[in-house]
C-alpha positions as CSV (number, residue, x, y, z in Angstrom):
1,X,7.4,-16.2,-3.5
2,X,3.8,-16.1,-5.3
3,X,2.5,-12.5,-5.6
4,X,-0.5,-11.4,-3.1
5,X,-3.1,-10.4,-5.9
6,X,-6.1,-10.7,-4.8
7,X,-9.5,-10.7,-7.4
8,X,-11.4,-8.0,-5.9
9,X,-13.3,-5.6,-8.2
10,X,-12.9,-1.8,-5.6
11,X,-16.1,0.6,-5.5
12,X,-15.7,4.1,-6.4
13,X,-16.1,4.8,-2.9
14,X,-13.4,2.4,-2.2
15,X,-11.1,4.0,-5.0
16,X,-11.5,7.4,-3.9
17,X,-10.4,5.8,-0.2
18,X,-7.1,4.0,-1.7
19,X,-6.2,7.2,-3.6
20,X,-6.5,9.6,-0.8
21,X,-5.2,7.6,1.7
22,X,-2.0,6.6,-0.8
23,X,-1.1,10.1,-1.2
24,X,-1.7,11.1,2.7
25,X,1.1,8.4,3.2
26,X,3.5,9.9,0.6
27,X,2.4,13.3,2.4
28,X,3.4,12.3,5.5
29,X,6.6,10.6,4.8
30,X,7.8,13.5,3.1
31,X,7.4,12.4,-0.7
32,X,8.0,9.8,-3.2
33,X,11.4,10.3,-2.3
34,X,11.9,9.6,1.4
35,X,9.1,7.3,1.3
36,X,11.2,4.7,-1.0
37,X,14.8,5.8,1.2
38,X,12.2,4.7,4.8
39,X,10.7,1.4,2.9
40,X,13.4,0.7,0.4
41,X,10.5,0.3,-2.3
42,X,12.0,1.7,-5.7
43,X,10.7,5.3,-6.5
44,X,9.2,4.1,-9.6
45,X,7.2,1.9,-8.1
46,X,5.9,4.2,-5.6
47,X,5.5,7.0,-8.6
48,X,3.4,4.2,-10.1
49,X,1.2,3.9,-7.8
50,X,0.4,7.5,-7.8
51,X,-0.2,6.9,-11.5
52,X,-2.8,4.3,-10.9
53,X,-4.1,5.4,-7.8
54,X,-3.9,2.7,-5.7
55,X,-1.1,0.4,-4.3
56,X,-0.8,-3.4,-4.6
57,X,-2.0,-5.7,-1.7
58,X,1.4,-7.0,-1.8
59,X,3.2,-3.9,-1.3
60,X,0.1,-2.8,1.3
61,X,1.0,-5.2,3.6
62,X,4.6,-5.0,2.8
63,X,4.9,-0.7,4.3
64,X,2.2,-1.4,7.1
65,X,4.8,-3.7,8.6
66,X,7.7,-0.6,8.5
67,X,7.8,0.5,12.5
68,X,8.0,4.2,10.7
69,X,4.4,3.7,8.9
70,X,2.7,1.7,11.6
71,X,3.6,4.6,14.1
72,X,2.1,7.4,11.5
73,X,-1.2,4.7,11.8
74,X,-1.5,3.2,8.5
75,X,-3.2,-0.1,8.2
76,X,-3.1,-2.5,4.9
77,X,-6.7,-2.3,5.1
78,X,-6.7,1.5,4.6
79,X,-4.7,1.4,1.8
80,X,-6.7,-1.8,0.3
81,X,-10.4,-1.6,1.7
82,X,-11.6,-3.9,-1.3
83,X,-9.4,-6.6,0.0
84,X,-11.3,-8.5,2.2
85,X,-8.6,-11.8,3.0
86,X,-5.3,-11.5,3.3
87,X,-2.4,-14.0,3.0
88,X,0.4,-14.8,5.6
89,X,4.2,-14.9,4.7
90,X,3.5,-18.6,5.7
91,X,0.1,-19.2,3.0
92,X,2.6,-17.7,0.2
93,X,5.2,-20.1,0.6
């Protein structure tokens, strides 16, 4: 399956979105720790993104479709705001 990276250059407005609205998710789980038990994402990869601030498109669109994290209201585009088109499971192939 080819990786969901899309070539988007984010505003500082739109970094200051992706970081706050990362960790209000990791809030609202209940940590790094329950967040990758709900998702089954590796807690690495989840402390990463805390690291960097911001979370892949690919693993965006991968929670927002977790029944757990729609129902708390997350969207892909919250988390991503600089993406602007995103791929289907069908356009990855």
């Amino acid at each position: 399956m080819k990786a969901l990276k899309p070539k988007t250059k984010p505003t500082d407005d739109q970094c200051k979105q992706m970081a706050e609205s990362l960790r209000s998710l990791i809030d609202d789980c209940g940590g790094t720790t329950k967040l990758s038990e709900m998702t089954g994402i590796p807690f690495w990869t989840i402390t990463s993104w805390l690291r960097r601030k911001k979370i892949s498109a690919e693993y965006a669109q991968r929670l927002c479709s977790v029944p757990e994290i729609k129902s708390l209201g997350y969207s892909k585009e919250a988390l991503r705001p600089d993406v602007t088109v995103w791929e289907t499971k069908a356009q990855r192939g």
